[in-house]
Short mmCIF file of the C-alpha atoms (twelve columns), coordinates in Angstrom:
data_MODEL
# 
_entry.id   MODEL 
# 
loop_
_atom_site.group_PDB 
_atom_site.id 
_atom_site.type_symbol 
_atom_site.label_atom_id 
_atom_site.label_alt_id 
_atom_site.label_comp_id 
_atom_site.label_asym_id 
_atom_site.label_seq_id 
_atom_site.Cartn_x 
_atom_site.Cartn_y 
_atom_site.Cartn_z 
_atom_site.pdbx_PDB_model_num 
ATOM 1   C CA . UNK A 1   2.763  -20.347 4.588   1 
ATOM 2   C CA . UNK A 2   -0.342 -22.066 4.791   1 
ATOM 3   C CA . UNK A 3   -0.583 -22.679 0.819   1 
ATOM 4   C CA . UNK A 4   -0.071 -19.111 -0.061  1 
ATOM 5   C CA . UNK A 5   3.459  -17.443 -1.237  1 
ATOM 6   C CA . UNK A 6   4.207  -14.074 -2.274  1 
ATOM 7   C CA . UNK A 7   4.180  -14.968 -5.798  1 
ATOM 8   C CA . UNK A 8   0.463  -16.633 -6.496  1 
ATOM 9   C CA . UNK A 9   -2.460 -14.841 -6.050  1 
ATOM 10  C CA . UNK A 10  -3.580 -17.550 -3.764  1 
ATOM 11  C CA . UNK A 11  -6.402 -16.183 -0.925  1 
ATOM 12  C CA . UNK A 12  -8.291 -12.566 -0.692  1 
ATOM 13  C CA . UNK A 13  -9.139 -11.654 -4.404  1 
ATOM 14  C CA . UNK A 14  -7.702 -12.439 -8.201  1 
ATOM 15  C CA . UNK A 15  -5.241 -10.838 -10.842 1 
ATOM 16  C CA . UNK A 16  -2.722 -8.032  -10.270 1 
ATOM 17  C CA . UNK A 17  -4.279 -6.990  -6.865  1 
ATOM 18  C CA . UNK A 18  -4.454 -10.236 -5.289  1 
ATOM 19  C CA . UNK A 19  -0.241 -10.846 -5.638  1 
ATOM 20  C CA . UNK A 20  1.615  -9.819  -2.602  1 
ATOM 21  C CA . UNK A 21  4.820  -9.215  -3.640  1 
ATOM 22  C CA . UNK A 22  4.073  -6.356  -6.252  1 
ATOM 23  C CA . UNK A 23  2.151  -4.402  -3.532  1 
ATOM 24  C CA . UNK A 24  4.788  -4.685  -1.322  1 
ATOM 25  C CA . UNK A 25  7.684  -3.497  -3.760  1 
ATOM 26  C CA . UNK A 26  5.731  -0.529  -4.669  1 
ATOM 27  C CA . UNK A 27  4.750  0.309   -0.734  1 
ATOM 28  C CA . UNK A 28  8.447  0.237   -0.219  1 
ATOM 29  C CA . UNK A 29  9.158  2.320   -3.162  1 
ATOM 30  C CA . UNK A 30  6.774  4.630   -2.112  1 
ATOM 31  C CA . UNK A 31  7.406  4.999   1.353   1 
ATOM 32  C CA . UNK A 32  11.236 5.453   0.344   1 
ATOM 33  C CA . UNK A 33  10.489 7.813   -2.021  1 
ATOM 34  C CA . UNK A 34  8.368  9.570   0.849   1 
ATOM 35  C CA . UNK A 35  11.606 9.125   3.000   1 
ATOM 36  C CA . UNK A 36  13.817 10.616  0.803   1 
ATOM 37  C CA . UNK A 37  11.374 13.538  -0.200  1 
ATOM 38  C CA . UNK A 38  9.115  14.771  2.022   1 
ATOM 39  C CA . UNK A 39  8.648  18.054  0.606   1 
ATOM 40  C CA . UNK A 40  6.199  16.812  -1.538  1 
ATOM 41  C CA . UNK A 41  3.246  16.422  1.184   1 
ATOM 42  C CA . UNK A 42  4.398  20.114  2.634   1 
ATOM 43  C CA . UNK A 43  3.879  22.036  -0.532  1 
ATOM 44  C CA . UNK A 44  -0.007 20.847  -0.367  1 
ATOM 45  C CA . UNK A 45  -2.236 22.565  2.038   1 
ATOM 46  C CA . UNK A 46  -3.397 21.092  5.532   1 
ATOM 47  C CA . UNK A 47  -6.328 20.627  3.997   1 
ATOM 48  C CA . UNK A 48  -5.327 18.374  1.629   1 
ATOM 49  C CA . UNK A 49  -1.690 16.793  3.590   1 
ATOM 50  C CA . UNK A 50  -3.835 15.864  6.334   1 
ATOM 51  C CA . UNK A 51  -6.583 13.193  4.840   1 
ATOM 52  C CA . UNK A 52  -3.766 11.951  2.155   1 
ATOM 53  C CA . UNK A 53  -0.926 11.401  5.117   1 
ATOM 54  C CA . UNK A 54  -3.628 9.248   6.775   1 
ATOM 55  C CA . UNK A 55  -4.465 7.218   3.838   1 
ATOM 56  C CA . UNK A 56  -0.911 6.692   3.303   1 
ATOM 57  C CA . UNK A 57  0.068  5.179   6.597   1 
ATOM 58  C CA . UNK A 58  -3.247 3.370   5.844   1 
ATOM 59  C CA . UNK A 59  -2.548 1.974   2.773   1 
ATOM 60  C CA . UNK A 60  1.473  1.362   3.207   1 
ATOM 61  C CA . UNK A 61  0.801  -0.268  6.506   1 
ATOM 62  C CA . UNK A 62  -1.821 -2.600  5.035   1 
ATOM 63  C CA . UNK A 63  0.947  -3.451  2.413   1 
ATOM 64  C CA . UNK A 64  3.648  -4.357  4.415   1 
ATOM 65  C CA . UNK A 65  1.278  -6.206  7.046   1 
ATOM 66  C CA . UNK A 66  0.118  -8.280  4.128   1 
ATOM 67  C CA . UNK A 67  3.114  -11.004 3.812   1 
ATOM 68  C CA . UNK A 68  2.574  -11.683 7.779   1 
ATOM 69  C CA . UNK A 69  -1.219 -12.139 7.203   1 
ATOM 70  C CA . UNK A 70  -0.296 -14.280 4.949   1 
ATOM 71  C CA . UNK A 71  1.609  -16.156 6.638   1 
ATOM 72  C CA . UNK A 72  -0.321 -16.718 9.713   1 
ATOM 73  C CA . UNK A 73  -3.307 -17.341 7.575   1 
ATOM 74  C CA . UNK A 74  -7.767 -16.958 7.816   1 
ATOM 75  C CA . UNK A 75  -8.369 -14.397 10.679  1 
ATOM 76  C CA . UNK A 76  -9.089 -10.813 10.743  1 
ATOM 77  C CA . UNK A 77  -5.804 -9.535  10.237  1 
ATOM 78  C CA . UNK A 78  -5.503 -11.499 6.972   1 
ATOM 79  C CA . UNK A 79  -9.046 -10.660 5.861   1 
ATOM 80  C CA . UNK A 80  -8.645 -6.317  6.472   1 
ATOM 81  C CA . UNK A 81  -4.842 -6.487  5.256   1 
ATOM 82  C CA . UNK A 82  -6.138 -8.197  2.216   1 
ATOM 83  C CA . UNK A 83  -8.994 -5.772  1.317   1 
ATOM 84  C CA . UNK A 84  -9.250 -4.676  -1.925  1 
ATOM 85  C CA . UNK A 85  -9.634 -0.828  -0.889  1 
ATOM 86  C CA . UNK A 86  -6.387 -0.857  0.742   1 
ATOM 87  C CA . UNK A 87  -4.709 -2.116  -2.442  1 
ATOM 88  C CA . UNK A 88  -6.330 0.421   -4.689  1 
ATOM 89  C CA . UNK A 89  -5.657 2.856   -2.306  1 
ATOM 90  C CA . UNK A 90  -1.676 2.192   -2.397  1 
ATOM 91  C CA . UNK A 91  -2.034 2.781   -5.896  1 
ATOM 92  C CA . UNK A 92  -3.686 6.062   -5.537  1 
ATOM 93  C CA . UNK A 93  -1.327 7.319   -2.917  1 
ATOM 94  C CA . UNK A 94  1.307  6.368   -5.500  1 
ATOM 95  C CA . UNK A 95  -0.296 7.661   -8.224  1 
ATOM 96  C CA . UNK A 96  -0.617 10.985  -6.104  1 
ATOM 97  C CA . UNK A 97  3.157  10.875  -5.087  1 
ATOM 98  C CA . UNK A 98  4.294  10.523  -8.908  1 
ATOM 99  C CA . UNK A 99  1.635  13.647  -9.766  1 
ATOM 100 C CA . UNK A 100 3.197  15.605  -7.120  1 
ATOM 101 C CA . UNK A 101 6.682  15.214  -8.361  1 
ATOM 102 C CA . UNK A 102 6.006  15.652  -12.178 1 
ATOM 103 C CA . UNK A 103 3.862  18.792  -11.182 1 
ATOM 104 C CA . UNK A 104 6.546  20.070  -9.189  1 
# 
């Protein structure tokens, strides 16, 4: 895995955001949470489903590409699947998701 596992912030960045495996159980939380209710993105307006669907697939696609990145190592797919901005913006989408369901 060219020196990098899923446990050790090894690579692109340091701390919490730099670990793999934590991003990628909370994409997969998040996009089964999605999966299981979707109702949540249609009680927003199009206004406001629109830009946040697209960060989603952004940011859950970025964290489930990550682990191959890593895997095949330096390149470009391993440098923009390891950008900070797509990590925070995982969390947002999740911290969006969770505000939609207690608000609801």
């Amino acid at each position: 895995m060219a020196g990098r596992t899923l446990f050790s912030p090894g690579g692109v960045g340091r701390g919490r955001l730099g670990r793999p495996l934590p991003t990628l159980l909370l994409a997969a939380g998040v996009a089964v949470w999605l999966l299981l209710r979707p109702e949540l993105f249609l009680s927003l307006p199009m206004a406001w489903r629109l830009p946040l669907m697209l960060v989603s697939a952004w940011a859950l696609g970025a964290a489930f590409l990550r682990p191959l990145a890593l895997e095949v190592g330096q390149g470009r797919l391993w440098r923009l699947s390891g950008a900070p901005l797509s990590r925070w913006a995982l969390w947002g989408v999740a911290g969006v998701v969770v505000c939609l369901e207690v608000w609801r």
